[in-house]
DRENMI-855625 format. One record per residue (C-alpha): x, y, z; residue in one letter; chain. Coordinates in steps of 0.5 Angstrom, whole numbers, plus 500, padded with zeros to 3 digits. Layout:
<sites>
[site [X; Y; Z]; A; A]
...
</sites>
This chain:
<sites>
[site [790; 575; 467]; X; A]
[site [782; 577; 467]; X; A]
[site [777; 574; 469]; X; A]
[site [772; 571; 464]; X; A]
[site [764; 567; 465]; X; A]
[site [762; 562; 460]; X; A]
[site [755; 560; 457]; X; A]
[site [755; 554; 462]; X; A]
[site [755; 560; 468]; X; A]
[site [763; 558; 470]; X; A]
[site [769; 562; 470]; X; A]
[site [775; 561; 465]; X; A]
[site [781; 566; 465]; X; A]
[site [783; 570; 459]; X; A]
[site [790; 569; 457]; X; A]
[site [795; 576; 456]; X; A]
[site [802; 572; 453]; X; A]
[site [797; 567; 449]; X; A]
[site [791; 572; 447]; X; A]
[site [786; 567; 448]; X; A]
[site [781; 565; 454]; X; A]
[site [783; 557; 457]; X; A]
[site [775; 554; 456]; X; A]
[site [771; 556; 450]; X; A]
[site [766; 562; 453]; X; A]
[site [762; 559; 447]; X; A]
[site [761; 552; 449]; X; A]
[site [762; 553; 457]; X; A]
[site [768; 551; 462]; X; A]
[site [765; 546; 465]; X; A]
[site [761; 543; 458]; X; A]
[site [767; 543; 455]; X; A]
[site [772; 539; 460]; X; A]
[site [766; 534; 462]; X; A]
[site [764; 533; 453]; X; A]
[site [771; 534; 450]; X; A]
[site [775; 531; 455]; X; A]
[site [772; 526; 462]; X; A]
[site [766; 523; 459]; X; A]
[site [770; 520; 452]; X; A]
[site [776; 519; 456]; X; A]
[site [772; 514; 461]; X; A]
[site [768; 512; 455]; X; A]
[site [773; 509; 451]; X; A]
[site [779; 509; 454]; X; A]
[site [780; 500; 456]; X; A]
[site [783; 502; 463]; X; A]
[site [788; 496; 466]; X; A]
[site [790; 498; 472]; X; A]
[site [791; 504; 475]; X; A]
[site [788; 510; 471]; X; A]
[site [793; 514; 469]; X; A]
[site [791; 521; 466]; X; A]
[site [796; 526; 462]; X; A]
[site [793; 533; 463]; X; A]
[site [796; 537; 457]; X; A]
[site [796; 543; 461]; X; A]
[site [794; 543; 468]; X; A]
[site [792; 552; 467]; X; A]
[site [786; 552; 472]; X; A]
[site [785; 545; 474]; X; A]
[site [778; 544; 471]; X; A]
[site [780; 538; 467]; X; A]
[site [785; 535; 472]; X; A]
[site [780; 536; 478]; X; A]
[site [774; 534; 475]; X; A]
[site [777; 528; 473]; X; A]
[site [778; 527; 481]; X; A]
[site [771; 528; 482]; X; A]
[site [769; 523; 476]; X; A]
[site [773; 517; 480]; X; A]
[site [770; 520; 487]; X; A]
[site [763; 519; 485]; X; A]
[site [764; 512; 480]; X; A]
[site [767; 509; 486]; X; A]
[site [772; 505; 481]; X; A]
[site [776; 500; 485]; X; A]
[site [783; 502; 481]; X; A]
[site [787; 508; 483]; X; A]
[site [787; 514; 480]; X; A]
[site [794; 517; 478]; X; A]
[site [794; 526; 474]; X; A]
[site [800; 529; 472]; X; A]
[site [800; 536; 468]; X; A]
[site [805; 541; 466]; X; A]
[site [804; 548; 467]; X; A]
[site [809; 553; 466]; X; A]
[site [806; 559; 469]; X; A]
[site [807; 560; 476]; X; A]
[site [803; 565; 477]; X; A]
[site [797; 563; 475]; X; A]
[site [799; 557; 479]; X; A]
[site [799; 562; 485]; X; A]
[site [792; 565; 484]; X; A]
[site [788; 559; 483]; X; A]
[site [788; 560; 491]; X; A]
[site [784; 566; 489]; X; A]
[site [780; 563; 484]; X; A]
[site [771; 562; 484]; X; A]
[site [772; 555; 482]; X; A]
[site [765; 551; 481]; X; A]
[site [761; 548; 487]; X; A]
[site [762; 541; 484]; X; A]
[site [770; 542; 483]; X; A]
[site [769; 546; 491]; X; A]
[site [764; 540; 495]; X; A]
[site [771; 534; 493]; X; A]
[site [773; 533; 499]; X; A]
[site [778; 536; 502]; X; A]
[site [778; 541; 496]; X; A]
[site [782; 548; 498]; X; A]
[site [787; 542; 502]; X; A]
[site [789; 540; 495]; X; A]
[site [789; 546; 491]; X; A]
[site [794; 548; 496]; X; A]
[site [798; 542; 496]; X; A]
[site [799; 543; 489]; X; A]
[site [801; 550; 489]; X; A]
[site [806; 549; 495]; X; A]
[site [809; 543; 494]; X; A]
[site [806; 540; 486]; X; A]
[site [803; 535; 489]; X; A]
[site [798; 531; 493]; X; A]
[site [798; 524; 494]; X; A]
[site [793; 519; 498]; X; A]
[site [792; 511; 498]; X; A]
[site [787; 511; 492]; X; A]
[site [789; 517; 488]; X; A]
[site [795; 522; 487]; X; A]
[site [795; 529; 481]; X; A]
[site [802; 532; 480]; X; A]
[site [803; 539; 477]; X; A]
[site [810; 540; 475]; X; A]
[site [812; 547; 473]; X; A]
[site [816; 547; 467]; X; A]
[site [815; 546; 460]; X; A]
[site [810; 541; 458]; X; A]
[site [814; 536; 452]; X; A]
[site [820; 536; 458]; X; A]
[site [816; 533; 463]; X; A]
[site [812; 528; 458]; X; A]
[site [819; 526; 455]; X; A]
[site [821; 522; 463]; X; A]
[site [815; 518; 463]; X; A]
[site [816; 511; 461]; X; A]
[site [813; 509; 454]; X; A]
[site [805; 506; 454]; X; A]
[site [805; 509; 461]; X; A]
[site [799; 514; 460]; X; A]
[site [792; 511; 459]; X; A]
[site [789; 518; 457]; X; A]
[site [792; 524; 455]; X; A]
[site [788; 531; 455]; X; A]
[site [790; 534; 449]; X; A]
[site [787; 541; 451]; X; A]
[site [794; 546; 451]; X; A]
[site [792; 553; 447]; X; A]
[site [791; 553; 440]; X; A]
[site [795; 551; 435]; X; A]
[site [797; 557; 432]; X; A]
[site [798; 560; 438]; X; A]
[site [802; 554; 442]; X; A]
[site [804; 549; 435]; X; A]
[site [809; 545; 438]; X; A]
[site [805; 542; 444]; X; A]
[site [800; 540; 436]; X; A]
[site [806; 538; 432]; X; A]
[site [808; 531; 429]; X; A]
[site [814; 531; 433]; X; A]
[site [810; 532; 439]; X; A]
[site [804; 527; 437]; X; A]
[site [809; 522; 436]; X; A]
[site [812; 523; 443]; X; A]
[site [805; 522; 446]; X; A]
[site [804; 516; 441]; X; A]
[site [810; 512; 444]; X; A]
[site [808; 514; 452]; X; A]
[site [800; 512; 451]; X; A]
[site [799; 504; 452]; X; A]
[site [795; 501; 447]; X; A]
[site [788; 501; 450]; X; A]
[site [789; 509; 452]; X; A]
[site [786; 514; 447]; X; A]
[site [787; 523; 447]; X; A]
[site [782; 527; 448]; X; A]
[site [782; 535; 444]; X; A]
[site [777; 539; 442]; X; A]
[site [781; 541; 437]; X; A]
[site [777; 541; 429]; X; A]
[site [784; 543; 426]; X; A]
[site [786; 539; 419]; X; A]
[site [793; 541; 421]; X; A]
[site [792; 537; 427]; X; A]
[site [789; 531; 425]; X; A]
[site [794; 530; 419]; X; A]
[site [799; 530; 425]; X; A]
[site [796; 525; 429]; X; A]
[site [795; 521; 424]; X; A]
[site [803; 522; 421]; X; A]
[site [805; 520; 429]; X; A]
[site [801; 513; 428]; X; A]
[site [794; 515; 431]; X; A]
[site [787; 514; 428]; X; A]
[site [782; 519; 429]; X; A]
[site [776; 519; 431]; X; A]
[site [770; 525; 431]; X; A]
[site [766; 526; 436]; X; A]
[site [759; 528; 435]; X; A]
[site [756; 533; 441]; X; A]
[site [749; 534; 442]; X; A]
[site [749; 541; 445]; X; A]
[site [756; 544; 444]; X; A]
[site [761; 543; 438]; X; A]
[site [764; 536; 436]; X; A]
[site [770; 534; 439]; X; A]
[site [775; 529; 437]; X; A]
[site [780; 522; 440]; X; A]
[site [786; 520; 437]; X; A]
[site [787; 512; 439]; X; A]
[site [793; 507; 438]; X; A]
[site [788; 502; 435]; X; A]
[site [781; 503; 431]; X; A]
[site [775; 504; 436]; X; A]
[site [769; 499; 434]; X; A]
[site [763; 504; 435]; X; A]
[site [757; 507; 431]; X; A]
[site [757; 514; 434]; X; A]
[site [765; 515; 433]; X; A]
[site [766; 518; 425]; X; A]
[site [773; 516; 422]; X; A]
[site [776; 522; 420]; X; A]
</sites>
């Protein structure tokens, strides 16, 4: 692992076994974590009950934590349950060394949670609980119940790098554990991708950015909004 800075001023990690760093340096972690995958997931997203959030993978945390800070701070009165795979214990145990973003380390009781997850895979209070299961991601999806999650965080490596976590198998497997008002963020642009959601029974949704580049959703039902593009 090394340590990279992306244009917003945040650090990401470059990976040696997958050859690619964890957030786009272009687009910047932080950017990319809040426009491609917190922001359209609260935005259309029909949350029910509790919101339960897949983080496909939980790497540095950045999506998994930012989500955490998004509910602290909209005071949502359901409770927020996260559950990520990683399989890399390593870099689960260097996170403790790691220069997260103040606004990840001003949560209450950060560095308290960074530690729970690595010792134990978990920290549970009354109002939200994350889970970090060391293992393989399509084990751990395939124990959940099917219309468990209401979002899902499609943000593994690149497809040519990690294809069974974007093949059509893999995205009907998504597909039967999303509720029907849940919707799959990426910040995938590949063709590949798309025809294998839309194989799995997905519809596809581009997302047009202002200052970064476009992003997509995948949702069991059509979503009714201008500034979403069907692909």
């Amino acid at each position: 692992m090394s340590i990279e800075l992306s244009s917003d001023g945040s650090y990401t990690l470059f990976s040696q076994e997958y050859q690619e760093s964890y957030h786009s340096l272009r687009d910047g972690a932080i950017n990319e974590t809040m426009h491609k995958h917190i922001f359209p997931a609260f935005k259309y997203a029909d949350f029910k009950q509790n919101i339960r959030v897949l983080d496909i993978c939980f790497g540095l945390g950045y999506n998994s934590f930012f989500t955490l800070k998004h509910f602290l701070s909209q005071n949502f009165c359901s409770k927020l349950e996260i559950y990520s795979p990683e399989k890399d214990s390593k870099l689960l145990e260097s996170l403790k060394h790691f220069t997260y973003p103040q606004e990840i380390k001003d949560i209450e009781g950060f560095d308290e949670i960074l530690l729970c997850l690595i010792k134990n895979g978990k920290y549970q209070t009354p109002h939200f609980s994350l889970e970090c299961f060391l293992g393989y991601g399509l084990n751990y999806i395939g124990q959940f119940e099917d219309e468990f999650f209401d979002v899902v965080y499609q943000d593994a490596f690149s497809p040519r790098k990690n294809p069974e976590l974007w093949s059509e198998e893999y995205f009907a497997l998504l597909y039967k554990k999303m509720n029907k008002n849940g919707v799959v963020t990426t910040y995938s642009q590949s063709s590949f991708v798309k025809n294998n959601a839309k194989k799995a029974g997905f519809f596809v949704y581009e997302i047009e950015q202002e200052s970064i580049r476009n992003s997509r959703i995948f949702s069991k039902k059509e979503i009714n909004c201008k500034k979403l593009k069907q692909k």
